[in-house]
PDB file of N, H, CA, C and O in Angstrom:
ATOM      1  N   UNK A   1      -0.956 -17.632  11.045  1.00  0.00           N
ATOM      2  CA  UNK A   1      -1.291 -16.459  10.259  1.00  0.00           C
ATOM      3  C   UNK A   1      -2.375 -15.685  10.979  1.00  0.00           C
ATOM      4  O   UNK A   1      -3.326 -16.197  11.570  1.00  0.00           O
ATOM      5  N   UNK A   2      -2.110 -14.337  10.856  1.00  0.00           N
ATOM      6  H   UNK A   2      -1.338 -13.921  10.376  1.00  0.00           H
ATOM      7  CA  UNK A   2      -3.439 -13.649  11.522  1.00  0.00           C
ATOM      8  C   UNK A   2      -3.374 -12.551  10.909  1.00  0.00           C
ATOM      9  O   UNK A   2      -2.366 -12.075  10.386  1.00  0.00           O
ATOM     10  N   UNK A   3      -4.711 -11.981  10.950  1.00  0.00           N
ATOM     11  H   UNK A   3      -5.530 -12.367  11.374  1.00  0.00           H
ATOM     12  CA  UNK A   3      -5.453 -10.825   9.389  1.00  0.00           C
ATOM     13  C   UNK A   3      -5.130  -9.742  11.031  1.00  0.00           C
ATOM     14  O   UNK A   3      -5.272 -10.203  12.164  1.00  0.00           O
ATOM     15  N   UNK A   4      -4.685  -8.275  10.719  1.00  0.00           N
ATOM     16  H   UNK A   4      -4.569  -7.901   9.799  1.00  0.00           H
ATOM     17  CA  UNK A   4      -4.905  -7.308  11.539  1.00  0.00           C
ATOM     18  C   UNK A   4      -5.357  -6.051  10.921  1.00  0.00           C
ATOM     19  O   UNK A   4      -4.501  -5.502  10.226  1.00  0.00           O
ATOM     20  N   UNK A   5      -6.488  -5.472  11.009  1.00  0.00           N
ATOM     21  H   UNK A   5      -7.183  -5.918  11.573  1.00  0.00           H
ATOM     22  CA  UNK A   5      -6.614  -3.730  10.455  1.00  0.00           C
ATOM     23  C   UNK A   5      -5.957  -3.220   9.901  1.00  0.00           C
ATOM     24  O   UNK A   5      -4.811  -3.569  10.186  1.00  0.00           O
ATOM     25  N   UNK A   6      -6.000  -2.411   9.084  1.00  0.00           N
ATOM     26  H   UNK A   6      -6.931  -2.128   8.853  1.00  0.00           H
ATOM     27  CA  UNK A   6      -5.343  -1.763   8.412  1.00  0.00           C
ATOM     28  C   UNK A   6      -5.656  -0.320   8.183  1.00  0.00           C
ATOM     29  O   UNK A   6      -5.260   0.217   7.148  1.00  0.00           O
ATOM     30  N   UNK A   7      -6.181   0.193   8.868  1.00  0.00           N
ATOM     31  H   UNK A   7      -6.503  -0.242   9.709  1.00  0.00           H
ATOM     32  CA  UNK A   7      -6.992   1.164   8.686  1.00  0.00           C
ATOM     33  C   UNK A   7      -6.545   2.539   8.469  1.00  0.00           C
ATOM     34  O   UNK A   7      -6.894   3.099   9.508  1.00  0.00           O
ATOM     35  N   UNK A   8      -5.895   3.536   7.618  1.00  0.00           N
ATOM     36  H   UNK A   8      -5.611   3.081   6.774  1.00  0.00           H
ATOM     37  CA  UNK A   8      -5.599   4.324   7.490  1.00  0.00           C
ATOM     38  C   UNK A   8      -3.562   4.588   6.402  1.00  0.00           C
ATOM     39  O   UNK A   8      -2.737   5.489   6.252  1.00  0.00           O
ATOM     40  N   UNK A   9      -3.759   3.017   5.943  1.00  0.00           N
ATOM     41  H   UNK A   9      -4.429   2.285   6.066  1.00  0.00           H
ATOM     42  CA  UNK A   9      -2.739   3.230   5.833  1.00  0.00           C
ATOM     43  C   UNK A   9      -2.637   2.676   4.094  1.00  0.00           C
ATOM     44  O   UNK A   9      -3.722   2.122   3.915  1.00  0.00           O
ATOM     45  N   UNK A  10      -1.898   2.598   2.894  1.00  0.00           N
ATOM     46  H   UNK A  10      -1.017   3.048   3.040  1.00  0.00           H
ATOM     47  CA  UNK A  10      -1.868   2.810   2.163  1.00  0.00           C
ATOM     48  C   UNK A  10      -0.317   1.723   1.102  1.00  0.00           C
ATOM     49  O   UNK A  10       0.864   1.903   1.398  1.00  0.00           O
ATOM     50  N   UNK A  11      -0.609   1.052   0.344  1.00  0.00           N
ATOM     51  H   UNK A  11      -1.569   0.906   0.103  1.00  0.00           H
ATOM     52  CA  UNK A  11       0.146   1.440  -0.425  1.00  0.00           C
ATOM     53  C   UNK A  11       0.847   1.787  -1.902  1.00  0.00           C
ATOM     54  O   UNK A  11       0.341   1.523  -2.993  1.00  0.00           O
ATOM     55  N   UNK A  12       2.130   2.441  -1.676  1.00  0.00           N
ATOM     56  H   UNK A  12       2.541   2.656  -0.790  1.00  0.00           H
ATOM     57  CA  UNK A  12       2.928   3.183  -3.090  1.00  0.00           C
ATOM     58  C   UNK A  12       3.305   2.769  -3.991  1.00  0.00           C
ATOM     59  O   UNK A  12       4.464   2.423  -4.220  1.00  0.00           O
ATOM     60  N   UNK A  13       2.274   2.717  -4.768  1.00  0.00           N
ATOM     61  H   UNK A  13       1.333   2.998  -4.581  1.00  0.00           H
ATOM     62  CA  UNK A  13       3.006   1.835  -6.235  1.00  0.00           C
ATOM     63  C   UNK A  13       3.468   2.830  -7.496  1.00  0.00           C
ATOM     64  O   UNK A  13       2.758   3.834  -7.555  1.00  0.00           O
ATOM     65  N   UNK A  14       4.141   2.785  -8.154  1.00  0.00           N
ATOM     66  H   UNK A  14       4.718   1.969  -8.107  1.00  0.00           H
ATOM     67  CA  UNK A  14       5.418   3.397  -9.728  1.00  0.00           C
ATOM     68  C   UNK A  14       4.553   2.687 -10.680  1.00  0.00           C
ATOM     69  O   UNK A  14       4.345   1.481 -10.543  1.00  0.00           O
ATOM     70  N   UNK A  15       3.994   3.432 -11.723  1.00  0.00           N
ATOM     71  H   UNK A  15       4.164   4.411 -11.834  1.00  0.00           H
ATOM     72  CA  UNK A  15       3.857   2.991 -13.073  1.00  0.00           C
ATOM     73  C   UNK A  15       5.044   2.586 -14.184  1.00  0.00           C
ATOM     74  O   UNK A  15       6.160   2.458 -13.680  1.00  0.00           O
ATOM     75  N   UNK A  16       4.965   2.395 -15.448  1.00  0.00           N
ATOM     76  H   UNK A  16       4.058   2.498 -15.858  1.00  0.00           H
ATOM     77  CA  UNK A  16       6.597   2.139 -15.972  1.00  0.00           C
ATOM     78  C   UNK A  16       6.441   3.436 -16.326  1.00  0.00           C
ATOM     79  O   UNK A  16       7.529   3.928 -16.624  1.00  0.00           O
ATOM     80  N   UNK A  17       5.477   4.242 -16.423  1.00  0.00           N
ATOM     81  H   UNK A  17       4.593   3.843 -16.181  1.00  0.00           H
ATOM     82  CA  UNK A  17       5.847   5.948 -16.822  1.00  0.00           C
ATOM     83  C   UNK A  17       6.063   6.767 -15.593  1.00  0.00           C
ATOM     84  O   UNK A  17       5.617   7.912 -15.671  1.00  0.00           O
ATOM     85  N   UNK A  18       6.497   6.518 -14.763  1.00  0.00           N
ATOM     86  H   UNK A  18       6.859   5.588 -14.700  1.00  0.00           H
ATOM     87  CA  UNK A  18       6.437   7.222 -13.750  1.00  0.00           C
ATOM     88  C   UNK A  18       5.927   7.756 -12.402  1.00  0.00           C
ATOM     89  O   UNK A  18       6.479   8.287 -11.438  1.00  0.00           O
ATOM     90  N   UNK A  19       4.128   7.268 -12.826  1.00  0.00           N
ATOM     91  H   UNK A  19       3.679   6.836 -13.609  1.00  0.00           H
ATOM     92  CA  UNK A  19       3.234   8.075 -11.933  1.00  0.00           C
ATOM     93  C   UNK A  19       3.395   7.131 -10.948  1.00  0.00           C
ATOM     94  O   UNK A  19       3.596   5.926 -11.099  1.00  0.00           O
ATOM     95  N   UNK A  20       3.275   7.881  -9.726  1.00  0.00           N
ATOM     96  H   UNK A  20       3.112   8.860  -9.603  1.00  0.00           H
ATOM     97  CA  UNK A  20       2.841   7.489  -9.038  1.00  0.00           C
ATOM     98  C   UNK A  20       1.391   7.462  -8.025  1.00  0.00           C
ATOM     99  O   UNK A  20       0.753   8.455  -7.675  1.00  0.00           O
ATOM    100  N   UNK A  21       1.120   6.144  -7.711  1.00  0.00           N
ATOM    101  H   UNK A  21       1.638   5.337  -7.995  1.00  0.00           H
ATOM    102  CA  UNK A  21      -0.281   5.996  -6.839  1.00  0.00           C
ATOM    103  C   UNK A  21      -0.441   5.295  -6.140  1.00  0.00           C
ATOM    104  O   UNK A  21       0.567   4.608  -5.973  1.00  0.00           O
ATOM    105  N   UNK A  22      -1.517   4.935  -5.339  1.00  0.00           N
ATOM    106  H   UNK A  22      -2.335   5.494  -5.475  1.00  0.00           H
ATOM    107  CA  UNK A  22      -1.963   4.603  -3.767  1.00  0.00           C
ATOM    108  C   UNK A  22      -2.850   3.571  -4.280  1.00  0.00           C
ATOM    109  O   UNK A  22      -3.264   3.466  -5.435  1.00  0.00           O
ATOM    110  N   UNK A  23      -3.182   2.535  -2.900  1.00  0.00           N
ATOM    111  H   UNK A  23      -2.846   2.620  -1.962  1.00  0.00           H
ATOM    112  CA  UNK A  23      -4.404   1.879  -3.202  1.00  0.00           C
ATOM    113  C   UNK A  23      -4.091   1.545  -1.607  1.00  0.00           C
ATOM    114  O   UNK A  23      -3.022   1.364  -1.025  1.00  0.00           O
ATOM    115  N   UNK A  24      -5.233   1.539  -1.219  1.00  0.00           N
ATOM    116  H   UNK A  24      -6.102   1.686  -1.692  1.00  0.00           H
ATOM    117  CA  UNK A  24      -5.487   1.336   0.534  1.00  0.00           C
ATOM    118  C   UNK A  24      -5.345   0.184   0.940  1.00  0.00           C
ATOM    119  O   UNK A  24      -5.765  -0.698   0.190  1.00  0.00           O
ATOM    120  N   UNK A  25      -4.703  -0.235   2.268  1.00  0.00           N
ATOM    121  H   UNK A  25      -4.362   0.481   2.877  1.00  0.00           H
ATOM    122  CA  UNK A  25      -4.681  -1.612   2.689  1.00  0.00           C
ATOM    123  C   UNK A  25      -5.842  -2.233   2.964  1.00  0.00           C
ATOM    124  O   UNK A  25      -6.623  -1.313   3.205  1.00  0.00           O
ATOM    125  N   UNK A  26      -6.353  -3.146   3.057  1.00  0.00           N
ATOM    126  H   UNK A  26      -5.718  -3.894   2.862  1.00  0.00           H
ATOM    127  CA  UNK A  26      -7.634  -3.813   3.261  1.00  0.00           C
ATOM    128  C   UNK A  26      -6.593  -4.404   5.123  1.00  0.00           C
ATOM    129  O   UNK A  26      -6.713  -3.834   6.207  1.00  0.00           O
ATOM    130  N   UNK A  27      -6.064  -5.140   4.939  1.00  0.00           N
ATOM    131  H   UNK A  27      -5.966  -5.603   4.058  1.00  0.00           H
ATOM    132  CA  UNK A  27      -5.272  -5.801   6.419  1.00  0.00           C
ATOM    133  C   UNK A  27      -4.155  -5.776   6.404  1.00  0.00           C
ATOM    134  O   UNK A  27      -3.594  -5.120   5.527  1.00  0.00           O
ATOM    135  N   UNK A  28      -3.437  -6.457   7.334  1.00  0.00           N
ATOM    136  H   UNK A  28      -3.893  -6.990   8.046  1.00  0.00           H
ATOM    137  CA  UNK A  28      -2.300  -6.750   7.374  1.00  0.00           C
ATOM    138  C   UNK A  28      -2.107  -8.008   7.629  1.00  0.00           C
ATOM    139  O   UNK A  28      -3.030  -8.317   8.383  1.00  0.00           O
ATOM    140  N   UNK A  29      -1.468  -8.892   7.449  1.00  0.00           N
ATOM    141  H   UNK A  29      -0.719  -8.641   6.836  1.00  0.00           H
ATOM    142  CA  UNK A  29      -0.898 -10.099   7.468  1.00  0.00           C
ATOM    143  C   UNK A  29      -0.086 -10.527   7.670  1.00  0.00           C
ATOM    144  O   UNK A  29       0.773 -10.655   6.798  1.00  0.00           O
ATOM    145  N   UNK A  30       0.146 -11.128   9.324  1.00  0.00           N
ATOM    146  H   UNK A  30      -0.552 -11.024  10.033  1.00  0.00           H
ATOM    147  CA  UNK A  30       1.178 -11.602   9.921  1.00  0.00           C
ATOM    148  C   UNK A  30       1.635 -12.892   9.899  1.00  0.00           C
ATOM    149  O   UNK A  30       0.974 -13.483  10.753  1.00  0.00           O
ATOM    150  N   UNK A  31       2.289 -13.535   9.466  1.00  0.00           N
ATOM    151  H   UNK A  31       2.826 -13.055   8.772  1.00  0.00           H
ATOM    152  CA  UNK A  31       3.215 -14.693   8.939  1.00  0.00           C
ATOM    153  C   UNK A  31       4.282 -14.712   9.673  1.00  0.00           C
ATOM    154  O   UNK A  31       5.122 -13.906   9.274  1.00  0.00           O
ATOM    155  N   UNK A  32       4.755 -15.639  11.090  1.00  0.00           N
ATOM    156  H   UNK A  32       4.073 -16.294  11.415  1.00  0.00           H
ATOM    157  CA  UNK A  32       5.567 -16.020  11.876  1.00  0.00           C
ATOM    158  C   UNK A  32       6.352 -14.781  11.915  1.00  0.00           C
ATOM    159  O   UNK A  32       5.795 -13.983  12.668  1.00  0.00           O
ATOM    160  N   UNK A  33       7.671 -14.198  11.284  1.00  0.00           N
ATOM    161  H   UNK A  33       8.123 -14.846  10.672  1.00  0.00           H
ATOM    162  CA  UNK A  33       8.037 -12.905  11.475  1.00  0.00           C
ATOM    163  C   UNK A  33       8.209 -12.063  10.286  1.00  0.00           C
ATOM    164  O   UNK A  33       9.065 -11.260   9.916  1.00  0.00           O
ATOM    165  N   UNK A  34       6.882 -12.610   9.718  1.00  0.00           N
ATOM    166  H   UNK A  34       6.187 -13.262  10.019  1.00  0.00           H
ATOM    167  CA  UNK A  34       6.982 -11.185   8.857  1.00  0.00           C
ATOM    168  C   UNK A  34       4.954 -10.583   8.608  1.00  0.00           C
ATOM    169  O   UNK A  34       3.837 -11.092   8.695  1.00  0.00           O
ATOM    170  N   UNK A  35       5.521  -9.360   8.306  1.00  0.00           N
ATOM    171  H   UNK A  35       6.429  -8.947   8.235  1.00  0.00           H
ATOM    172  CA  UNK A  35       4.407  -8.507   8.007  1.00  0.00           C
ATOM    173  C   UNK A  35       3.972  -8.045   6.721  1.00  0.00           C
ATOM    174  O   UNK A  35       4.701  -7.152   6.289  1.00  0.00           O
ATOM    175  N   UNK A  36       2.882  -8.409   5.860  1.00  0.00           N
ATOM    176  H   UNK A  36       2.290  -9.134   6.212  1.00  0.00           H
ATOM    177  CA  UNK A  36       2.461  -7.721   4.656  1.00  0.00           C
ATOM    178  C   UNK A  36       1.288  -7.172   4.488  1.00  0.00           C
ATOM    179  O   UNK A  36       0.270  -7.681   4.956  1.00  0.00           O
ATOM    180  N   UNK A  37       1.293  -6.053   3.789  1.00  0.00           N
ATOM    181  H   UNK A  37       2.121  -5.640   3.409  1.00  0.00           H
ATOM    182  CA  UNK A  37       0.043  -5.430   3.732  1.00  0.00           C
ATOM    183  C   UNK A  37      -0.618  -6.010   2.777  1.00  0.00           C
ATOM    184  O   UNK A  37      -0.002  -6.528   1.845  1.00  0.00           O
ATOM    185  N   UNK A  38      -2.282  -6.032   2.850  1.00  0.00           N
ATOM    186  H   UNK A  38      -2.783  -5.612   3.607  1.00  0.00           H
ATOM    187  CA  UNK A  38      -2.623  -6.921   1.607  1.00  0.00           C
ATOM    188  C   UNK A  38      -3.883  -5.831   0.944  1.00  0.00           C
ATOM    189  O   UNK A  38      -4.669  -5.280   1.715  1.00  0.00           O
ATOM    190  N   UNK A  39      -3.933  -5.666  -0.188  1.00  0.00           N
ATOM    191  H   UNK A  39      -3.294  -6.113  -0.814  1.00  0.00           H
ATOM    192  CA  UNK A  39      -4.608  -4.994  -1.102  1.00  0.00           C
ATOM    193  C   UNK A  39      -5.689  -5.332  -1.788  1.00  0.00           C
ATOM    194  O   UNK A  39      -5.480  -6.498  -2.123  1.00  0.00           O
ATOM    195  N   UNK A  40      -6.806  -4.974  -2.229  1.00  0.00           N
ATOM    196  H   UNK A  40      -6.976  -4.027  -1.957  1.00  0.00           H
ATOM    197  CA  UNK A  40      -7.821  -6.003  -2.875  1.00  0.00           C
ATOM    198  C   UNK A  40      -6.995  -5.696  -4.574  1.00  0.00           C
ATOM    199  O   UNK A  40      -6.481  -4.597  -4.780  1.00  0.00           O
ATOM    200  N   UNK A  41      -6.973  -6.688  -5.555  1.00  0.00           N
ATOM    201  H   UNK A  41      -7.391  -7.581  -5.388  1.00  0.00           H
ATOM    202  CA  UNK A  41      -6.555  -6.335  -6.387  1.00  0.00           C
ATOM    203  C   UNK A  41      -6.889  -7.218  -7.295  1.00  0.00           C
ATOM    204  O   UNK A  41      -6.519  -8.377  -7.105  1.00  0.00           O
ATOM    205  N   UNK A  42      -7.572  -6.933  -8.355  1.00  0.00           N
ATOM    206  H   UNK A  42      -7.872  -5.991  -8.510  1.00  0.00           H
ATOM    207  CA  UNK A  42      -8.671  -7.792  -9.539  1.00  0.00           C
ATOM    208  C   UNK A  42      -9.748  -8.596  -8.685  1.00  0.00           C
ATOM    209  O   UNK A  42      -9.973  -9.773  -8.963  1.00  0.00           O
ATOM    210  N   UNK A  43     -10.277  -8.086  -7.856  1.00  0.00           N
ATOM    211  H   UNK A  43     -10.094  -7.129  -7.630  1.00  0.00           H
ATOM    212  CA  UNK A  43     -10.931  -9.203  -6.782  1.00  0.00           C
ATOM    213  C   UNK A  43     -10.400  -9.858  -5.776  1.00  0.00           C
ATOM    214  O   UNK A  43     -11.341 -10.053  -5.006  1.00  0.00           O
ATOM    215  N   UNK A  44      -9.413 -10.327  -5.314  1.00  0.00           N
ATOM    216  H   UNK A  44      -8.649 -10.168  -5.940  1.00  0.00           H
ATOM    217  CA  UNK A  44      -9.171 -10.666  -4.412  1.00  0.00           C
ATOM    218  C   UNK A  44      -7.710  -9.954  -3.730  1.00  0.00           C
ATOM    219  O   UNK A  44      -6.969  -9.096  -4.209  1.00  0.00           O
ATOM    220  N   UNK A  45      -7.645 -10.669  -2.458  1.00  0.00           N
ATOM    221  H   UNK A  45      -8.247 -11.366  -2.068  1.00  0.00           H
ATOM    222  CA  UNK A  45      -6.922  -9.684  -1.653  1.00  0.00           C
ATOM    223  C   UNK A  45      -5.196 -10.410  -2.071  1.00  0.00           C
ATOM    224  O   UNK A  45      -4.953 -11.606  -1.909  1.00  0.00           O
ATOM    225  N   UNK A  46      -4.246  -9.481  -2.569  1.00  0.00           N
ATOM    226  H   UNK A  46      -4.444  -8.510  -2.701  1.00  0.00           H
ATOM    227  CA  UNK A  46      -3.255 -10.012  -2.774  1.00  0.00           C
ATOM    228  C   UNK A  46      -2.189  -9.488  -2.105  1.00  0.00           C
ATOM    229  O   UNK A  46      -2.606  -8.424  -1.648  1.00  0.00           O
ATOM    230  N   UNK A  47      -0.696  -9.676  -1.690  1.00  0.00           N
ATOM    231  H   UNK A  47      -0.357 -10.541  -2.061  1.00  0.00           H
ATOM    232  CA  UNK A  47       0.074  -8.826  -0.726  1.00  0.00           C
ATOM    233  C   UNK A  47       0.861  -7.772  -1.738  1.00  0.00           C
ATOM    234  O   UNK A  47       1.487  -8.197  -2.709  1.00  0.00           O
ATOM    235  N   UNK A  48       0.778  -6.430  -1.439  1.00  0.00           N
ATOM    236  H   UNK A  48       0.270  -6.084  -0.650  1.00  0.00           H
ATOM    237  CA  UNK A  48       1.183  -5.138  -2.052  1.00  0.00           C
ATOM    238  C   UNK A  48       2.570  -5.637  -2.452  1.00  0.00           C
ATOM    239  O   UNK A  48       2.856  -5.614  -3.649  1.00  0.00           O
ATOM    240  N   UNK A  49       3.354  -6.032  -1.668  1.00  0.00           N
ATOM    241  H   UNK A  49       3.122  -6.051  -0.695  1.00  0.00           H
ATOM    242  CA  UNK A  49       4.953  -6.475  -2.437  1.00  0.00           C
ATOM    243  C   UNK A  49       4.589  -6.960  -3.347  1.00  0.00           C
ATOM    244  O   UNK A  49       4.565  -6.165  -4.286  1.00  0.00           O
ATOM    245  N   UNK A  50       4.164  -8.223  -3.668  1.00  0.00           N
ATOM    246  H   UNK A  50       4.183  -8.869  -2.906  1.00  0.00           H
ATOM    247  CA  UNK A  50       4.049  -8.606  -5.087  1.00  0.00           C
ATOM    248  C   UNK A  50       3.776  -8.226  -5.968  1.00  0.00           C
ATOM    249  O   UNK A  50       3.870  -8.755  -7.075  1.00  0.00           O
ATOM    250  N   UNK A  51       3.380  -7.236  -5.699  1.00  0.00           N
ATOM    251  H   UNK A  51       3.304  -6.806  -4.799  1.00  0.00           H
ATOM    252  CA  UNK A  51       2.307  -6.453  -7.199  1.00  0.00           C
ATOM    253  C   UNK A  51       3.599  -6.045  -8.316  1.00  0.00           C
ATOM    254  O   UNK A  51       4.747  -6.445  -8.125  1.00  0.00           O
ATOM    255  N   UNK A  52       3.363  -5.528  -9.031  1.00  0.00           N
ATOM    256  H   UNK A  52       2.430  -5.203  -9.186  1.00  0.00           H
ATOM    257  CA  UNK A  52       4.656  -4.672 -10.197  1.00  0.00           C
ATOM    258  C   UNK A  52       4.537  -3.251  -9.620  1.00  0.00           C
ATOM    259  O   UNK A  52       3.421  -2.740  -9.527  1.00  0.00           O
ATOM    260  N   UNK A  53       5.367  -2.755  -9.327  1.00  0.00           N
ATOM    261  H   UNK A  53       6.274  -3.170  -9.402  1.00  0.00           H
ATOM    262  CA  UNK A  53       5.049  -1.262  -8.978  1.00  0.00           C
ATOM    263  C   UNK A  53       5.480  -0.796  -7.631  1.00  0.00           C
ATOM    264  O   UNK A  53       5.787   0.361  -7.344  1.00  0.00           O
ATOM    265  N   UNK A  54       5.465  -2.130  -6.605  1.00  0.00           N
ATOM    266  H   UNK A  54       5.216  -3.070  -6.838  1.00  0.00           H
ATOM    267  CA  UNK A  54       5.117  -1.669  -5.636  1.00  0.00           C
ATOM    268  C   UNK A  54       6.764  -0.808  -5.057  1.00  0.00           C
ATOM    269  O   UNK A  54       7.928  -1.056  -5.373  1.00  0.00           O
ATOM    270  N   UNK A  55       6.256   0.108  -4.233  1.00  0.00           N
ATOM    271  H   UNK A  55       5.311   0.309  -3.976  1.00  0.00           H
ATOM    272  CA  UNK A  55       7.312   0.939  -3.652  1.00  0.00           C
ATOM    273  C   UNK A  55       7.359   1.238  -1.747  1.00  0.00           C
ATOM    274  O   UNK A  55       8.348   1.155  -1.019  1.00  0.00           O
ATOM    275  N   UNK A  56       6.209   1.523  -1.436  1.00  0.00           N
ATOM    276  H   UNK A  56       5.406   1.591  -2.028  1.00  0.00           H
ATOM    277  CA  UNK A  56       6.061   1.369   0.044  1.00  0.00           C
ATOM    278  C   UNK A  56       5.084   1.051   0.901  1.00  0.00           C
ATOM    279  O   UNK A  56       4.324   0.279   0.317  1.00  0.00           O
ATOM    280  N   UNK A  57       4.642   1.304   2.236  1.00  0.00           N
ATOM    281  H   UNK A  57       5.260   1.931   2.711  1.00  0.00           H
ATOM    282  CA  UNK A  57       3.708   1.575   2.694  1.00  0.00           C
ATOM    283  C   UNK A  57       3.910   2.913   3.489  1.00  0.00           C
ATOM    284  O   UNK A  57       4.947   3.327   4.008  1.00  0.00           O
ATOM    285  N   UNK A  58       2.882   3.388   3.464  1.00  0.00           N
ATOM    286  H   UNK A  58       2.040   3.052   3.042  1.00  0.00           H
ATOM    287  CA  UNK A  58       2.695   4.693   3.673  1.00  0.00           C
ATOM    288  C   UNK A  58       1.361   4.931   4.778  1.00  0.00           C
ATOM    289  O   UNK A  58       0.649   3.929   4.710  1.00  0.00           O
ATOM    290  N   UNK A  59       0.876   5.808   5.640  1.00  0.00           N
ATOM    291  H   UNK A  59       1.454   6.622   5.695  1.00  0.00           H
ATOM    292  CA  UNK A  59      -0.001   6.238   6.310  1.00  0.00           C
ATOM    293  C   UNK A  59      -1.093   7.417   5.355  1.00  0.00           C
ATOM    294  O   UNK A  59      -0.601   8.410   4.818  1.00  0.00           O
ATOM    295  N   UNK A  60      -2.212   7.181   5.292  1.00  0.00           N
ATOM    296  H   UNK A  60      -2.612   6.374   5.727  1.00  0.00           H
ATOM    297  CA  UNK A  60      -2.751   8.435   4.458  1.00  0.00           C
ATOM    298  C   UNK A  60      -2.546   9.698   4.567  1.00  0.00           C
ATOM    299  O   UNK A  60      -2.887  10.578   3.777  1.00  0.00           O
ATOM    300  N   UNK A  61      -1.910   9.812   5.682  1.00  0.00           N
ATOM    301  H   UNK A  61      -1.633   9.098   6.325  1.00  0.00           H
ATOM    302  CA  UNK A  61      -1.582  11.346   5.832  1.00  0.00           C
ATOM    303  C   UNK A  61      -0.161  11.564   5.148  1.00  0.00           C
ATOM    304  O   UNK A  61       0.031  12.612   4.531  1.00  0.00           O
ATOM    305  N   UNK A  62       0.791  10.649   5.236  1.00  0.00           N
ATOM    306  H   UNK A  62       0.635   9.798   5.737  1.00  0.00           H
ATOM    307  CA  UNK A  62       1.654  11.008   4.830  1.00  0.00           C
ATOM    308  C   UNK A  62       1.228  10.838   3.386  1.00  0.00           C
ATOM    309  O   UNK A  62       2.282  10.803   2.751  1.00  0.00           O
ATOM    310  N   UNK A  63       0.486  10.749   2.780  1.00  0.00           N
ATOM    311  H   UNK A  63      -0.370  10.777   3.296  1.00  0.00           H
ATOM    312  CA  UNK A  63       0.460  10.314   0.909  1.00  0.00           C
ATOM    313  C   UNK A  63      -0.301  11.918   1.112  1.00  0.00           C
ATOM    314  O   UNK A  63       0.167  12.749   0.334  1.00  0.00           O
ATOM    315  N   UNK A  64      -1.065  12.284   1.763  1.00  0.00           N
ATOM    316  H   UNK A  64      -1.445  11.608   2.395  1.00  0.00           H
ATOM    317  CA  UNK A  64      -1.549  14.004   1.577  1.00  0.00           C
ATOM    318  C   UNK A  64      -0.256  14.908   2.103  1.00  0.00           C
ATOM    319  O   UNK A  64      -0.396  16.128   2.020  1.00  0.00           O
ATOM    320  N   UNK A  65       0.692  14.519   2.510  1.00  0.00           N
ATOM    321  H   UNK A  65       0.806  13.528   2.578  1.00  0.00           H
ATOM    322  CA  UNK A  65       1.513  15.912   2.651  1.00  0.00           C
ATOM    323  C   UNK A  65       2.298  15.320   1.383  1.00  0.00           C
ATOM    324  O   UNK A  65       3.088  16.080   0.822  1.00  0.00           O
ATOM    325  N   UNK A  66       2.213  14.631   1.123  1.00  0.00           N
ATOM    326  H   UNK A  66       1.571  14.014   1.578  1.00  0.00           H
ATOM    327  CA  UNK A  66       3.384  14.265  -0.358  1.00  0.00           C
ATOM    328  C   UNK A  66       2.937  14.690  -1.245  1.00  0.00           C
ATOM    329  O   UNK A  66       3.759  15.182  -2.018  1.00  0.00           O
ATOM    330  N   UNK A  67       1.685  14.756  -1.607  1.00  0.00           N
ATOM    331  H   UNK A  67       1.017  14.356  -0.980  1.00  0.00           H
ATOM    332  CA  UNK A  67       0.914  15.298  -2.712  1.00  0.00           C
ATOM    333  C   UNK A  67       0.700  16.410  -2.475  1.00  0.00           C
ATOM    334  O   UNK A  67       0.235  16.967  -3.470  1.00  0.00           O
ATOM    335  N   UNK A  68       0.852  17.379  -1.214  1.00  0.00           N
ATOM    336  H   UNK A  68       1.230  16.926  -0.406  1.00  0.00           H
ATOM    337  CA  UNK A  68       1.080  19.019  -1.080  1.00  0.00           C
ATOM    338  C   UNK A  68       2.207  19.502  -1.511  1.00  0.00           C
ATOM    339  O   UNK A  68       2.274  20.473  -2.263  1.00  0.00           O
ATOM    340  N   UNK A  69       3.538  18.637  -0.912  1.00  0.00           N
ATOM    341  H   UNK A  69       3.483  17.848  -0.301  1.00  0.00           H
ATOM    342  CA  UNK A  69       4.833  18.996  -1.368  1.00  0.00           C
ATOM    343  C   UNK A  69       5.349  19.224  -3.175  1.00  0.00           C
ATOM    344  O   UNK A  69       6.048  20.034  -3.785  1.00  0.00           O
ATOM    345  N   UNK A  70       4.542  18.001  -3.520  1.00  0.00           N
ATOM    346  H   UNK A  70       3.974  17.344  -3.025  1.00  0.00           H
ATOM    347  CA  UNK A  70       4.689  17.771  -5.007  1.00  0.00           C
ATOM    348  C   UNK A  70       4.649  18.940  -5.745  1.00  0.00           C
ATOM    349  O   UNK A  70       5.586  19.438  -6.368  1.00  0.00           O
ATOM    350  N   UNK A  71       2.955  19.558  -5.593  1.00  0.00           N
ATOM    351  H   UNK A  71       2.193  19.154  -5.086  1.00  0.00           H
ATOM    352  CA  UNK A  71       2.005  20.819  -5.919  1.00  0.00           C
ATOM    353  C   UNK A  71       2.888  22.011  -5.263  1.00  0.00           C
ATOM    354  O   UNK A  71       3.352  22.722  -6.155  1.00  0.00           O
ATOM    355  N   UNK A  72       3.234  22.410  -4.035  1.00  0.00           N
ATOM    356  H   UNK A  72       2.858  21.833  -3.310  1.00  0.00           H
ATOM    357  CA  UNK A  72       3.707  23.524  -3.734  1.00  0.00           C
ATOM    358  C   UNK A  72       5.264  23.423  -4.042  1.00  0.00           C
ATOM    359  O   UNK A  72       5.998  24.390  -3.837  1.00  0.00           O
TER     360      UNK A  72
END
């Protein structure tokens, strides 16, 4: 296992009403061949797939042109 940066990147979680929102990666977490982003979440760091909600990972820039597109 090995913790890598995460720095700028994000992820997309669905409410059951719809909204959608962000919460920033803290690392990434590499596990023989796979990759998860991990999130701080109630205190500790948990992997974004698991959560309820979850939908992607995303770069912060791309979550600001999504939220321009939305608005314009």
């Amino acid at each position: 296992m090995a913790l890598l940066p995460a720095d700028g990147f994000v992820a997309q979680f669905m409410t059951q009403d719809g909204d959608r929102y962000t919460e920033p990666l803290i690392c990434w977490r590499e596990d023989d061949t796979c990759v998860y982003g991990m999130v701080l979440h109630k205190g500790s760091l948990r992997r974004a797939e698991a959560l309820n909600g979850f939908l992607n990972y995303r770069t912060a820039e791309e979550q600001s042109e999504c939220r321009l597109h939305a608005v314009g």
